[in-house]
C-alpha positions as CSV (number, residue, x, y, z in Angstrom):
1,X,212.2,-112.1,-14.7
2,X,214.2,-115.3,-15.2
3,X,215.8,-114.6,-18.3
4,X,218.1,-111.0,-18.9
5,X,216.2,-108.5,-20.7
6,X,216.3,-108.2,-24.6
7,X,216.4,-106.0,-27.8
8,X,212.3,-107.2,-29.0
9,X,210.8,-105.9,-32.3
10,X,207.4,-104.0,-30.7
11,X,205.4,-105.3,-34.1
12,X,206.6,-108.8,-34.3
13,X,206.0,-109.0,-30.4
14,X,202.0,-108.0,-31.4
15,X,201.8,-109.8,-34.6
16,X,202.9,-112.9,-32.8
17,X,200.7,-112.2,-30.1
18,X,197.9,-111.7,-32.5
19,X,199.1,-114.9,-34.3
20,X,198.9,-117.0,-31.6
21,X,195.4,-116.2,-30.4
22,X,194.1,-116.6,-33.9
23,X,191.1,-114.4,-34.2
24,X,190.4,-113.4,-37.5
25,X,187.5,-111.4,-37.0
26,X,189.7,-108.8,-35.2
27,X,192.4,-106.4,-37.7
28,X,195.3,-105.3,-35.9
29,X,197.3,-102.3,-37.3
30,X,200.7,-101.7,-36.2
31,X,203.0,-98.4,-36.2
32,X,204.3,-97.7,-39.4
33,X,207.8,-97.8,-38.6
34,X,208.9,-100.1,-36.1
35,X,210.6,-99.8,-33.4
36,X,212.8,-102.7,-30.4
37,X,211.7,-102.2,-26.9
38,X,214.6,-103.5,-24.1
39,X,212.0,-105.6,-21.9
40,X,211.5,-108.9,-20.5
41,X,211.4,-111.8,-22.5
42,X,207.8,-112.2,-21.5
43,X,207.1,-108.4,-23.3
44,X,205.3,-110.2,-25.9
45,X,202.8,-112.2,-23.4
46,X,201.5,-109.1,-22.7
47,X,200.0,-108.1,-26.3
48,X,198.8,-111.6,-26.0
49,X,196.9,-110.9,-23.3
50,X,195.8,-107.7,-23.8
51,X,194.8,-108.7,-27.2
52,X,192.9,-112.0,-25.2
53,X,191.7,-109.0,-23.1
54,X,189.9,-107.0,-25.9
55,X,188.2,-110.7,-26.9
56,X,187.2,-111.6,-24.2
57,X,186.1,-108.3,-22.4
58,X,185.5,-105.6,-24.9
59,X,182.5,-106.6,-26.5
60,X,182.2,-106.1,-30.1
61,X,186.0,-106.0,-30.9
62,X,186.8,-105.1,-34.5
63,X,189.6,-103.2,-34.6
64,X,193.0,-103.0,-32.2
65,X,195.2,-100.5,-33.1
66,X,199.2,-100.5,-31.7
67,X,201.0,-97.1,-32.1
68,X,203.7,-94.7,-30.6
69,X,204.1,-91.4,-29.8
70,X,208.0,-90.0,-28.6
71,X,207.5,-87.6,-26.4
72,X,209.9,-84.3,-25.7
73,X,212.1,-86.3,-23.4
74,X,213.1,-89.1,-25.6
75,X,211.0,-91.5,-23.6
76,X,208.3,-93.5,-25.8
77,X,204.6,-93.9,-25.3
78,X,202.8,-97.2,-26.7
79,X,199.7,-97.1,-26.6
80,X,197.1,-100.4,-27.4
81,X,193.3,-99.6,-28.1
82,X,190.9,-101.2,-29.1
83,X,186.7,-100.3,-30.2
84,X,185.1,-101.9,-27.9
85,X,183.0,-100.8,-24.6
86,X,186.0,-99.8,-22.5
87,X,186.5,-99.5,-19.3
88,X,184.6,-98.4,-16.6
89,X,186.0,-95.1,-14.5
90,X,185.7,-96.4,-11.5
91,X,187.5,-99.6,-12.7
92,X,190.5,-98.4,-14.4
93,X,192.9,-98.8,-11.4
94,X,191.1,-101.8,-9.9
95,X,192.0,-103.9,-13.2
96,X,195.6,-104.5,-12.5
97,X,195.1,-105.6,-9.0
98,X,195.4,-109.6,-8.8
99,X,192.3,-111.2,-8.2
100,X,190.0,-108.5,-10.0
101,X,188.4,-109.4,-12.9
102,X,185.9,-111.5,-14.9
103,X,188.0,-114.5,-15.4
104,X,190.8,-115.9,-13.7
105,X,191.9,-111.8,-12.4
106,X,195.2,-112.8,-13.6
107,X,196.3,-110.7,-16.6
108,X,196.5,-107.5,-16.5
109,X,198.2,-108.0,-12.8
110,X,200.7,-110.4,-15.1
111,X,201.0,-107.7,-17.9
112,X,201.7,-105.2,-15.2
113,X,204.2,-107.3,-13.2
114,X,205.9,-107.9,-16.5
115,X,206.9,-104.5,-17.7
116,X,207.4,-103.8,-13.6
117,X,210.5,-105.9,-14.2
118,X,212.3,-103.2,-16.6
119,X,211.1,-100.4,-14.9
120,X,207.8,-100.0,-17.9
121,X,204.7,-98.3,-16.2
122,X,200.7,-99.4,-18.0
123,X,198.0,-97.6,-17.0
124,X,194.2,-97.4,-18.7
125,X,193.5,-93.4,-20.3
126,X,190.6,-94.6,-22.5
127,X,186.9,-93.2,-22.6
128,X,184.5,-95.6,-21.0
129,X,181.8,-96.7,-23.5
130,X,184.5,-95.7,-26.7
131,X,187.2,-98.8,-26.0
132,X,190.6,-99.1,-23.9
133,X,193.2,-97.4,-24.7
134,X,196.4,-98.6,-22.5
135,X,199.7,-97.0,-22.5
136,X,202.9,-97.9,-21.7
137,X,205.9,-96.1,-20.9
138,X,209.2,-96.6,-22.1
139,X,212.3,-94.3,-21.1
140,X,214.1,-93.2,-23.8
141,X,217.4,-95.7,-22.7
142,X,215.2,-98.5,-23.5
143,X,214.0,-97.9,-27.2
144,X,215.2,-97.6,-30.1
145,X,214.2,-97.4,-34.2
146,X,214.3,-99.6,-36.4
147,X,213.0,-103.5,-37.7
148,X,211.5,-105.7,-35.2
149,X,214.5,-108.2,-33.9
């Protein structure tokens, strides 16, 4: 929240992200066609640490896959999953709440707090045993088509 929001390619935010954890037993597919979310400079910290997340938490990780869906009012769904175990029901909620957690209960209140700062909601729909899937809102003011700034 220091610096003004920006224009931020959504695949180049998650390929960095990826880049700079450095796990190559992981493939990480990305949208077809690109799109720039207006977030937080720190928009791309939180790929890194859902992506850290997925390592660290989901189990048997192979696969994270990144896409979008634009929904009838303009607005913009992102949604991250992964294949790993997921998320337990009675969890999904508790896992943004600082403190919770099986490590420092820091990043998905970080991630959270992050998007919080342009107005972007997160929240867990996935299937517990079947991997995360987390989605992120974005109105339709704040994105836009076209290659990753």
């Amino acid at each position: 929240g220091v610096k003004a929001p920006q224009w931020q390619g959504l695949c180049r935010s998650v390929s960095e992200a990826a880049a700079a954890i450095g796990n190559e037993t992981i493939r990480i597919h990305l949208p077809e066609t690109d799109c720039e979310i207006y977030a937080d400079s720190l928009f791309g910290r939180a790929f890194y640490n859902l992506i850290e997340n997925s390592i660290r938490h989901g189990g048997p990780v192979r696969n994270i896959v990144v896409d979008t869906e634009t929904l009838p009012d303009g607005s913009l769904i992102i949604r991250y999953r992964d294949d790993g175990c997921g998320i337990p029901a009675g969890e999904k909620q508790k896992i943004f709440d600082q403190g919770y957690g099986k490590n420092t209960g820091f990043g998905l209140f970080f991630i959270r707090e992050v998007l919080a700062i342009t107005g972007r909601i997160i929240r867990e729909t996935g299937t517990p045993g079947k991997g995360v899937v987390f989605e992120i809102s974005v109105p339709k003011e704040a994105w836009r088509t076209g290659a990753g700034s």
